[in-house]
C-alpha positions in Angstrom: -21.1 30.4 -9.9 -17.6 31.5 -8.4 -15.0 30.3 -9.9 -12.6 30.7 -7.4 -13.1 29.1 -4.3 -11.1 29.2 -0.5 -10.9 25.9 0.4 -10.3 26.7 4.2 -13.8 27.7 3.7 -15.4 24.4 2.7 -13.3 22.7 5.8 -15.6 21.8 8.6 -16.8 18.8 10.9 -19.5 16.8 12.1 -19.5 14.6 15.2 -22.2 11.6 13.7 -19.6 10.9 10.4 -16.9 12.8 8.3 -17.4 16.3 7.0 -17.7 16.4 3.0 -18.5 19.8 0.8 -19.0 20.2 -2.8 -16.9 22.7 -4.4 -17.8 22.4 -8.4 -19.9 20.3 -10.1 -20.3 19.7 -13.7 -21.0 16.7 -16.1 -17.8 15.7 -16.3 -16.1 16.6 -12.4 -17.0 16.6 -8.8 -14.5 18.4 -6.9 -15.0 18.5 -3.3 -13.2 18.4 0.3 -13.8 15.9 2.8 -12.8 16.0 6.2 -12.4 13.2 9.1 -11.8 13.7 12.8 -9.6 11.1 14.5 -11.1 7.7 14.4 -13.7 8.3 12.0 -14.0 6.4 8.5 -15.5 6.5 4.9 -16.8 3.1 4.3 -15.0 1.2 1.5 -17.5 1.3 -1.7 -17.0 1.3 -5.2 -18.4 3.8 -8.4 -18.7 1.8 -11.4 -18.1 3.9 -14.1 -16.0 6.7 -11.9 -12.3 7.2 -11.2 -11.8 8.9 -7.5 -9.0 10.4 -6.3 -7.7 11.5 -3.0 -5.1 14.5 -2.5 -4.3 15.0 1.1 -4.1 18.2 1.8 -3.2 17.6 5.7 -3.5 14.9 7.9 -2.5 10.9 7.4 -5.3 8.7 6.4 -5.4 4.4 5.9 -6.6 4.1 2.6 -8.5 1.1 1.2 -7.7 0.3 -2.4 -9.5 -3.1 -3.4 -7.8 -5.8 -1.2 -5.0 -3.7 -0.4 -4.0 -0.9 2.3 -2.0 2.0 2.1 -0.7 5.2 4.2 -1.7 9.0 2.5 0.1 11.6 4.0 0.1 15.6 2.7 1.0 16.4 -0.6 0.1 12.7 -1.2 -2.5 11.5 -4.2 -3.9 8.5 -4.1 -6.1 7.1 -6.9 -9.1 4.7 -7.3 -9.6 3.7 -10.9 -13.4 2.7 -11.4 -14.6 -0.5 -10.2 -11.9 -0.8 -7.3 -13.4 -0.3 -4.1 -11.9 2.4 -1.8 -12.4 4.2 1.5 -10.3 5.4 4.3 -10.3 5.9 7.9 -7.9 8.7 9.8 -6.1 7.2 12.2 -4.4 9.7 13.1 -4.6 13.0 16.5 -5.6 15.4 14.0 -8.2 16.3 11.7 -7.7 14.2 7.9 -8.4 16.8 5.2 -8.5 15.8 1.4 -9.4 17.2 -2.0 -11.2 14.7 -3.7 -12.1 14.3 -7.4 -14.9 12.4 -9.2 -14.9 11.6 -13.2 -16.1 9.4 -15.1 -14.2 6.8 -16.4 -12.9 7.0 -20.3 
C-alpha cells in the first residue's frame, strides 16, 4: 500500500452523481476526495457512530449541518459530529473539490 498519495490523481468526475475516491482505509480512518460539478449534490444523511469532515480543497460548496446551512469555501473545514445529518450541494461555476475524513466516534 503507498503511503504517499497525489491527490490531483484521485480528482475526477462523473456526469450521473459527484465523483468520490478512496485514498486510505483502515479501522479507524477513511480518507477520501470527493468531487462535484456545478449543480450537483450529496444527499443529506447521517453516520451514527462516525464524525465526518469536509476540507475544501477548491471550490464553494452549501453545506448541510442538521437543520442548519452554511457556505465552505478553500482552505475551509467543516465538521459533522456523529448523529448530525450532513450533505452538500456546489453551487457554484466550477468543479467543488474536498478532502473528506471518516472516524469513528470516541
Amino acid at each position: 500500500m503507498a503511503l504517499v498519495k497525489q491527490l490531483s490523481e484521485h480528482v475526477g468526475e462523473r456526469p450521473d452523481k459527484f465523483y468520490k475516491d478512496t485514498l486510505f482505509r483502515s479501522d479507524a480512518l477513511l480518507l477520501g476526495v470527493n468531487c462535484l460539478e456545478p449543480g450537483q449534490t450529496q444527499v443529506p444523511h447521517a453516520h451514527d457512530d462516525q464524525d465526518k469532515f469536509y476540507y475544501v480543497v477548491s471550490g464553494t460548496g452549501r453545506f448541510w449541518l442538521g437543520e442548519e446551512q452554511v457556505t465552505g469555501t478553500e482552505g475551509q473545514v467543516i465538521w459533522a459530529p456523529a448523529g448530525l445529518t450532513h450533505g452538500v450541494t456546489n453551487q457554484g461555476e466550477s468543479r467543488l473539490t474536498l478532502l473528506v475524513g471518516i472516524a469513528p466516534a470516541p
